[in-house]
N, CA, C and O atoms as a printed pandas DataFrame, in Angstrom:
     atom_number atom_name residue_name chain_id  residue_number  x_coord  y_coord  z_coord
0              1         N          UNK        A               1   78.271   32.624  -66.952
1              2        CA          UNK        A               1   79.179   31.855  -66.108
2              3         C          UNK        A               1   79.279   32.533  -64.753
3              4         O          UNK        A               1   79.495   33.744  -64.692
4              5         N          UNK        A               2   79.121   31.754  -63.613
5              6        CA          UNK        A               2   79.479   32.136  -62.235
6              7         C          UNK        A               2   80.832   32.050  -61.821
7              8         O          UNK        A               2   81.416   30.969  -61.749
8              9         N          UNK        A               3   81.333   33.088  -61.557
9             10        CA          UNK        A               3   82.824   33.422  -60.620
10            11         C          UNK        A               3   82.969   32.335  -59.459
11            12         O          UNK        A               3   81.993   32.195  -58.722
12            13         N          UNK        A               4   83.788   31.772  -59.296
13            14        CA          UNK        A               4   83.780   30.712  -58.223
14            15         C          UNK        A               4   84.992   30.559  -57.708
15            16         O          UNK        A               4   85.849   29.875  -58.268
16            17         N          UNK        A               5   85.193   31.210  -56.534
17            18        CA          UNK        A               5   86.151   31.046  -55.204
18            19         C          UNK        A               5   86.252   29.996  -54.248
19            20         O          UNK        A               5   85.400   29.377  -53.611
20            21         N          UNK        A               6   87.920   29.921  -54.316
21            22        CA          UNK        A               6   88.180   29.006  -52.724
22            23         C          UNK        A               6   88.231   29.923  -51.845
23            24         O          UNK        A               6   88.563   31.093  -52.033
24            25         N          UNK        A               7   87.733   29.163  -50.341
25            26        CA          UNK        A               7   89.001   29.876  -49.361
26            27         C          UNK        A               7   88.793   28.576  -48.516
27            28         O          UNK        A               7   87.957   27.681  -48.645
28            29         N          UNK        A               8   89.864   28.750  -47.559
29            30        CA          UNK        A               8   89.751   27.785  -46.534
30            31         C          UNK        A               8   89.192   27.636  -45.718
31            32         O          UNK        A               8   88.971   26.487  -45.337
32            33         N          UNK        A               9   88.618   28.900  -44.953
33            34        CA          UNK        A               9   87.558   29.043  -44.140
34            35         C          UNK        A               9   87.166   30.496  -44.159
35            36         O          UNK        A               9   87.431   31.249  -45.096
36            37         N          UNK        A              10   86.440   30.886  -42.938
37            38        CA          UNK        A              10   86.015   32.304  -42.758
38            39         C          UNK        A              10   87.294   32.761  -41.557
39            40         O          UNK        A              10   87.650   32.005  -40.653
40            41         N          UNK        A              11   87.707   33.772  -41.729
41            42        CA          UNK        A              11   88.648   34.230  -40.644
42            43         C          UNK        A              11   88.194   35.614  -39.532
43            44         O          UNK        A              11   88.669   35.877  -38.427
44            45         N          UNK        A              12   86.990   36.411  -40.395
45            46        CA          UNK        A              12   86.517   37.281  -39.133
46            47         C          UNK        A              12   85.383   37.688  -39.741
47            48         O          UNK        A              12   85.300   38.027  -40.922
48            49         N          UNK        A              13   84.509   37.660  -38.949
49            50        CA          UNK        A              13   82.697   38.265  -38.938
50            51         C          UNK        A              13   82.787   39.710  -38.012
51            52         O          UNK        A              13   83.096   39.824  -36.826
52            53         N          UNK        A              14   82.494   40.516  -38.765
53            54        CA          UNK        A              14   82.264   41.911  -38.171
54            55         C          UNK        A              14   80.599   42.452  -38.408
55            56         O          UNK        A              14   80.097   42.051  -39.459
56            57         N          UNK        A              15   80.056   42.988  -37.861
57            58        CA          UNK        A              15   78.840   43.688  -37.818
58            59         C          UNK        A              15   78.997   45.359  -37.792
59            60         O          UNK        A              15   78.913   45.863  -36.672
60            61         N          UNK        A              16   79.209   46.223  -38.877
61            62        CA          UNK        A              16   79.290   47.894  -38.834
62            63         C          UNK        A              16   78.405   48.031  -39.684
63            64         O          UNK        A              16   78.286   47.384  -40.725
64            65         N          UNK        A              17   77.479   49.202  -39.141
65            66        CA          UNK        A              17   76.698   50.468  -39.407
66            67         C          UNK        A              17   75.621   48.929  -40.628
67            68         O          UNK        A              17   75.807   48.837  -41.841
68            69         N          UNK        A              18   74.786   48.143  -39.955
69            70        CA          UNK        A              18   74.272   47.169  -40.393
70            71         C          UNK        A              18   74.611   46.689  -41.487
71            72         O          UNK        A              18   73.721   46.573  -42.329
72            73         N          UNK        A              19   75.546   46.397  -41.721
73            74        CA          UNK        A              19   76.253   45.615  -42.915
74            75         C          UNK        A              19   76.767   44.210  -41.995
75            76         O          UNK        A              19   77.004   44.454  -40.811
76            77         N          UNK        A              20   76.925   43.009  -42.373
77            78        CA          UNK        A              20   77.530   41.659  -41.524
78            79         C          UNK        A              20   78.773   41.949  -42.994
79            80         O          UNK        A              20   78.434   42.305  -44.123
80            81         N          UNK        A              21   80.158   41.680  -42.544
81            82        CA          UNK        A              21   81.366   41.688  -43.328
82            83         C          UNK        A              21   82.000   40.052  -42.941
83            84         O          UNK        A              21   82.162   39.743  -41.760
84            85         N          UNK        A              22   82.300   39.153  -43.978
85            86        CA          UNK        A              22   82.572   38.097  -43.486
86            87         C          UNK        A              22   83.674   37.902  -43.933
87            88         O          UNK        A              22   83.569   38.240  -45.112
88            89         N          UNK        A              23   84.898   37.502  -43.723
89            90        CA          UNK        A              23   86.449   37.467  -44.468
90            91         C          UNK        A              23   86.602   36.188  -44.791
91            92         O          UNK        A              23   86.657   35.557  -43.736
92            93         N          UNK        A              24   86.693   35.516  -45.661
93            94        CA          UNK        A              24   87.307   34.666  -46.743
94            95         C          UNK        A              24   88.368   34.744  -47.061
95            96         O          UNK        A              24   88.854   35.519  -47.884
96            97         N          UNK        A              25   89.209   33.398  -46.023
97            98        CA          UNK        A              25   90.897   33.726  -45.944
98            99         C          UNK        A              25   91.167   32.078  -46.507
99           100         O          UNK        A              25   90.417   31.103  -46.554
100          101         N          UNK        A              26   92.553   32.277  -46.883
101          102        CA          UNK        A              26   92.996   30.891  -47.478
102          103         C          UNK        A              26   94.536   31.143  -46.871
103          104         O          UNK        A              26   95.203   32.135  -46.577
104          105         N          UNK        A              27   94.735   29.623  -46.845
105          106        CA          UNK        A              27   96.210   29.308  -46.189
106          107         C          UNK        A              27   97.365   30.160  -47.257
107          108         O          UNK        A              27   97.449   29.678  -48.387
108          109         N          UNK        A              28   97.935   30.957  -47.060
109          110        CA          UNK        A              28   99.185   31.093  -48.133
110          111         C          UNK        A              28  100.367   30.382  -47.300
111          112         O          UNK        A              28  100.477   30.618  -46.097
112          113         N          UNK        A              29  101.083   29.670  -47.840
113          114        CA          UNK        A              29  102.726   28.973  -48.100
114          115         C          UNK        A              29  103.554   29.984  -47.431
115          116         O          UNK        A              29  103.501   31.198  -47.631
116          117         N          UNK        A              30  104.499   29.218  -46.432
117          118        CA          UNK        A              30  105.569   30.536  -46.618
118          119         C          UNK        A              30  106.972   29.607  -46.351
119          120         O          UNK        A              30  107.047   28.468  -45.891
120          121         N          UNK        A              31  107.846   30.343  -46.723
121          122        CA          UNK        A              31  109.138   29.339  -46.542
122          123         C          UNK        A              31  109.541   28.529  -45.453
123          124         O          UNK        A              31  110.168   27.477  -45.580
124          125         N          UNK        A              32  109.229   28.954  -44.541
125          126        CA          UNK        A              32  109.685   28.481  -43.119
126          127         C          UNK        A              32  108.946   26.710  -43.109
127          128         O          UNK        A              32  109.452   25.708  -42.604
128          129         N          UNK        A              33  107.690   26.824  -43.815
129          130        CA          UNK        A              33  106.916   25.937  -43.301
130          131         C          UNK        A              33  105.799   26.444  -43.000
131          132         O          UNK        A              33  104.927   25.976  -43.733
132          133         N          UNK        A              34  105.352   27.280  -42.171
133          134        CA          UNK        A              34  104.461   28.093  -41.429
134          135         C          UNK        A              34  103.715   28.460  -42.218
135          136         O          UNK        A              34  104.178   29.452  -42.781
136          137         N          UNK        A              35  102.868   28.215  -42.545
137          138        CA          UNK        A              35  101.873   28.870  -43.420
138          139         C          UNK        A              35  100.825   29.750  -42.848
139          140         O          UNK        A              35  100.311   29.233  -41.857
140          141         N          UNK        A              36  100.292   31.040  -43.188
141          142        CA          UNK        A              36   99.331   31.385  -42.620
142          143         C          UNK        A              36   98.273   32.315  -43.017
143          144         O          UNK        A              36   98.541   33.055  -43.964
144          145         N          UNK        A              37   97.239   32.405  -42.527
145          146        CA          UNK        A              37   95.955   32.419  -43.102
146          147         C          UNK        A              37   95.908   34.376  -43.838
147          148         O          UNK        A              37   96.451   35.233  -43.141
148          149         N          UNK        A              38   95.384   34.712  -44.894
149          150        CA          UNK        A              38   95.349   35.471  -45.276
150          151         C          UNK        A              38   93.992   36.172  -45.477
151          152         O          UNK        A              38   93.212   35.386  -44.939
152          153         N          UNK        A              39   93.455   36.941  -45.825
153          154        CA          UNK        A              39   92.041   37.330  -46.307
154          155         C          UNK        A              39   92.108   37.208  -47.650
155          156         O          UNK        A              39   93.038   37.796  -48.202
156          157         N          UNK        A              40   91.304   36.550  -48.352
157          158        CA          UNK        A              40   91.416   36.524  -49.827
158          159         C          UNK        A              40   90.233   37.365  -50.607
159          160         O          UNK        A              40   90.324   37.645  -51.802
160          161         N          UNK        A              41   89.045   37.755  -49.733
161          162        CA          UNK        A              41   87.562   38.125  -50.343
162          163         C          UNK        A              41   86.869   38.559  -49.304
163          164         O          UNK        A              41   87.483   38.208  -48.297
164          165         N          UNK        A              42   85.999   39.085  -49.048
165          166        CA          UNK        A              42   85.103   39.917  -48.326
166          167         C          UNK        A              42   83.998   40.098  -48.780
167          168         O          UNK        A              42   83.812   40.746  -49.810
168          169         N          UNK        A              43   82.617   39.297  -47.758
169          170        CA          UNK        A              43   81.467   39.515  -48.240
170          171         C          UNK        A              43   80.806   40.069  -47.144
171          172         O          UNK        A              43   80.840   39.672  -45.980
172          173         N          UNK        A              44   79.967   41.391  -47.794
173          174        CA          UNK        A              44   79.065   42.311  -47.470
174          175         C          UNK        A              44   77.799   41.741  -47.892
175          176         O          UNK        A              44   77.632   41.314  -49.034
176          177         N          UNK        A              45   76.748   41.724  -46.837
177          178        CA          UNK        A              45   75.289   41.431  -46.489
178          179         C          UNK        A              45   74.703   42.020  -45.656
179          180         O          UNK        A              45   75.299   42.116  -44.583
180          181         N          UNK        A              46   73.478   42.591  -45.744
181          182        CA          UNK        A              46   72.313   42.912  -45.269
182          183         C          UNK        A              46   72.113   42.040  -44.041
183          184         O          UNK        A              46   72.365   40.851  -44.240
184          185         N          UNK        A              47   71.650   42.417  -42.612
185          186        CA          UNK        A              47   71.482   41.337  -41.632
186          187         C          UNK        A              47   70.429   40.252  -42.579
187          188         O          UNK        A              47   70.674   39.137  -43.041
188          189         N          UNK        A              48   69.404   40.943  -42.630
189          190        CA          UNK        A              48   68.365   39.665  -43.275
190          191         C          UNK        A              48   69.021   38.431  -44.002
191          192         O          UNK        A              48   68.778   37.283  -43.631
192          193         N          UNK        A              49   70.128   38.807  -45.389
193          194        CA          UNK        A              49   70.797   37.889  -46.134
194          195         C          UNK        A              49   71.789   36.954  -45.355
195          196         O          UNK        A              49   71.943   35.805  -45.768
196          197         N          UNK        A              50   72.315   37.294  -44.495
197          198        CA          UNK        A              50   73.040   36.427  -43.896
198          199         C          UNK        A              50   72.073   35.878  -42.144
199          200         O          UNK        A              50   72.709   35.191  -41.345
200          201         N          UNK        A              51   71.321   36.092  -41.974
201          202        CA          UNK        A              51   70.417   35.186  -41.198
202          203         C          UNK        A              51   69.437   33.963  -42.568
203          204         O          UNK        A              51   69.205   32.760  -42.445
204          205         N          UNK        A              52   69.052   34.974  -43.842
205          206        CA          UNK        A              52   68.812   33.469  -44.554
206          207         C          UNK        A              52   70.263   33.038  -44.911
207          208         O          UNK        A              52   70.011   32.003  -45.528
208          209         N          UNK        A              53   71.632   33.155  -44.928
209          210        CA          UNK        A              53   72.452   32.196  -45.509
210          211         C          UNK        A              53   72.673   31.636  -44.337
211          212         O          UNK        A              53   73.028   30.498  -44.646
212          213         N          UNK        A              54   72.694   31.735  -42.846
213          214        CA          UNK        A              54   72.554   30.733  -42.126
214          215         C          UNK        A              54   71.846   29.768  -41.822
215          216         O          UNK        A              54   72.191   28.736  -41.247
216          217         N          UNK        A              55   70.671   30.117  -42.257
217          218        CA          UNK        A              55   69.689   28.887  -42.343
218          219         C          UNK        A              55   69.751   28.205  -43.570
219          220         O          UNK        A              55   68.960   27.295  -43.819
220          221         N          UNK        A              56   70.238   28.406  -44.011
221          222        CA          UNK        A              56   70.633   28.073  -45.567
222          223         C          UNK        A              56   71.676   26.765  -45.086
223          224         O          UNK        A              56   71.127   25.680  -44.891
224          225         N          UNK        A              57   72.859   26.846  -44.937
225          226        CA          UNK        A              57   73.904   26.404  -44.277
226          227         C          UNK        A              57   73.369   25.247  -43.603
227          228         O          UNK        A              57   73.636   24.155  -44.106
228          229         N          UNK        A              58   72.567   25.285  -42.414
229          230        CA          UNK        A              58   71.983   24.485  -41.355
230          231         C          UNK        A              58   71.192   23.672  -42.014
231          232         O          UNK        A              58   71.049   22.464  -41.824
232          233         N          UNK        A              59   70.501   24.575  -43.062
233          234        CA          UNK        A              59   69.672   23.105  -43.890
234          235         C          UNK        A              59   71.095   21.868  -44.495
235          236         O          UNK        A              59   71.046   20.641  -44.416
236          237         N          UNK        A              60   72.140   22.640  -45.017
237          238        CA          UNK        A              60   73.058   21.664  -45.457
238          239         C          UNK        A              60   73.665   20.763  -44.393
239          240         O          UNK        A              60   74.064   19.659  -44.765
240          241         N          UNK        A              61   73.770   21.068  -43.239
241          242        CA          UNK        A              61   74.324   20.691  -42.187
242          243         C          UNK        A              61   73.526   19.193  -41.864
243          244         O          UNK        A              61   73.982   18.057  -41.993
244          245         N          UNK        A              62   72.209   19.613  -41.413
245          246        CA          UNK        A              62   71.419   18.571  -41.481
246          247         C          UNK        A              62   71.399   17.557  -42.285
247          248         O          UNK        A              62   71.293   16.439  -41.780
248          249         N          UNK        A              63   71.501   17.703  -43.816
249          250        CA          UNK        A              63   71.335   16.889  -44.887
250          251         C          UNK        A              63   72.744   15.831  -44.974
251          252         O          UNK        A              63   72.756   14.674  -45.395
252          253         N          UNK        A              64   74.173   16.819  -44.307
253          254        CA          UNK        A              64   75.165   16.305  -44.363
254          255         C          UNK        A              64   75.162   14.755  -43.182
255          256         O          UNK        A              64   75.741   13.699  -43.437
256          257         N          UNK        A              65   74.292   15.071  -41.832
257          258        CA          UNK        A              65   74.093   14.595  -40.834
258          259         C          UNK        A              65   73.119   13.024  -41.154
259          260         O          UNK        A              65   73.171   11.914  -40.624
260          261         N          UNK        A              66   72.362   13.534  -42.144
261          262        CA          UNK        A              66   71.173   11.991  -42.596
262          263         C          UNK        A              66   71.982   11.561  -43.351
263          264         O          UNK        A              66   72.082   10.337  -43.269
264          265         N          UNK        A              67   72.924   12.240  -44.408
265          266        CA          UNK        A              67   73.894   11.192  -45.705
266          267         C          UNK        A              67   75.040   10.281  -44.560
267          268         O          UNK        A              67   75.322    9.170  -45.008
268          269         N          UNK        A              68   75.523   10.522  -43.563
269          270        CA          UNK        A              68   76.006   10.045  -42.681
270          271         C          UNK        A              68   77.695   10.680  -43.034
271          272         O          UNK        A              68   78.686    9.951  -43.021
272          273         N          UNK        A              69   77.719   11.807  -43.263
273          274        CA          UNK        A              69   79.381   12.883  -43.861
274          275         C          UNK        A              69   79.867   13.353  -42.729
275          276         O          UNK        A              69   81.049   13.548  -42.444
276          277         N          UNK        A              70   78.495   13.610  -41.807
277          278        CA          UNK        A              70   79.098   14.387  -40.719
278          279         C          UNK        A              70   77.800   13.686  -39.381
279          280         O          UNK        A              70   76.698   13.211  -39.659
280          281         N          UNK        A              71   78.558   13.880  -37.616
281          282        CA          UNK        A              71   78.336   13.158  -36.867
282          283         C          UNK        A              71   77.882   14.515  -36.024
283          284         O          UNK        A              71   78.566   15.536  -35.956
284          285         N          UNK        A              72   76.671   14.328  -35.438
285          286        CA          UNK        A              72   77.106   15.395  -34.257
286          287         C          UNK        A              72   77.187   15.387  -33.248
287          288         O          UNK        A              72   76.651   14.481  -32.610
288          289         N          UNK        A              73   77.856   16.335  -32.657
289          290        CA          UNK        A              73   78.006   15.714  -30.986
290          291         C          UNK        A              73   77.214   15.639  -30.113
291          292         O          UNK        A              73   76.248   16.369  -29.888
292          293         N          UNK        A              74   77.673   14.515  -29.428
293          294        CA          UNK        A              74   76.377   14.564  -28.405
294          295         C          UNK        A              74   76.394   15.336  -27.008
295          296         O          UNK        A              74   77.275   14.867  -26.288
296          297         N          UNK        A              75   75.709   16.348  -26.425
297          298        CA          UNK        A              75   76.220   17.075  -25.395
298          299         C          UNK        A              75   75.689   16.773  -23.943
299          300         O          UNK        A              75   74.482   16.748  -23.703
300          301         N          UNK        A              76   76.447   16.594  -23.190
301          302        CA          UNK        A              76   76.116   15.708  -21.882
302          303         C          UNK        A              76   74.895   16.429  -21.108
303          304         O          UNK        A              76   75.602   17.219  -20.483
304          305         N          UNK        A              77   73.925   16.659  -20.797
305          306        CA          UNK        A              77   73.242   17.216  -20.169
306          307         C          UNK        A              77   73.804   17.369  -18.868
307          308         O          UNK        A              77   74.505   16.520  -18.317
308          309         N          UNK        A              78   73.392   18.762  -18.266
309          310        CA          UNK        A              78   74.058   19.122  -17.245
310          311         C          UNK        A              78   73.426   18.374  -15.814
311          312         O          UNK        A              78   72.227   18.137  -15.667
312          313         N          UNK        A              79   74.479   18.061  -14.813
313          314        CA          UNK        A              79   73.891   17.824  -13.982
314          315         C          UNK        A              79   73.831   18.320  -13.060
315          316         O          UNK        A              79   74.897   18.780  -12.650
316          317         N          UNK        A              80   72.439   18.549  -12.093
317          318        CA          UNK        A              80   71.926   19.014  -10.753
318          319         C          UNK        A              80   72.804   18.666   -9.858
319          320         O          UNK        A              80   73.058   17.479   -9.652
320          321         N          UNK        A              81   73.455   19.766   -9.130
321          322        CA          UNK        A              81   73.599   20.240   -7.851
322          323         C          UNK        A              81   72.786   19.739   -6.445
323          324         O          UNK        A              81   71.577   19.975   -6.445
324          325         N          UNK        A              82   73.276   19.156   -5.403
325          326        CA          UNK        A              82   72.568   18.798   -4.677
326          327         C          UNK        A              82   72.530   19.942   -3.294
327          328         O          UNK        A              82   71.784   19.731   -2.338
């Protein structure tokens, strides 16, 4: 059986002594209302492993882009200065 985590997003990417450290934070509750983001997990990778989990990612990105899940933006090309 595989261990399987939420988080809500990534909250900080650090690069020390060639390790990439990526933080895996999730919203915690708090009384006020205010909820706010915590670190829940921390993943350590090799540069190589996390340049393939970014391409990894981008392949999903794409696939998300042809199923029609996600849109991307379109970016105005810059224009010349006269």
């Amino acid at each position: 059986m595989v261990a399987e985590m939420f988080a809500d997003g990534v909250g900080r990417v650090d690069f020390v002594s060639g390790v990439v450290r990526i933080e895996l934070v999730s919203l915690e509750p708090a009384e006020s209302g205010q909820g706010k983001m915590e670190v829940r997990q921390r993943i350590a990778m090799p540069v190589d492993g996390f340049l393939h989990s970014l391409n990894t990612m981008g392949d999903l990105v794409n696939k998300l882009v042809e199923a029609g899940v996600l849109k991307r933006n379109e970016q105005n090309a810059p224009t010349a200065k006269k």
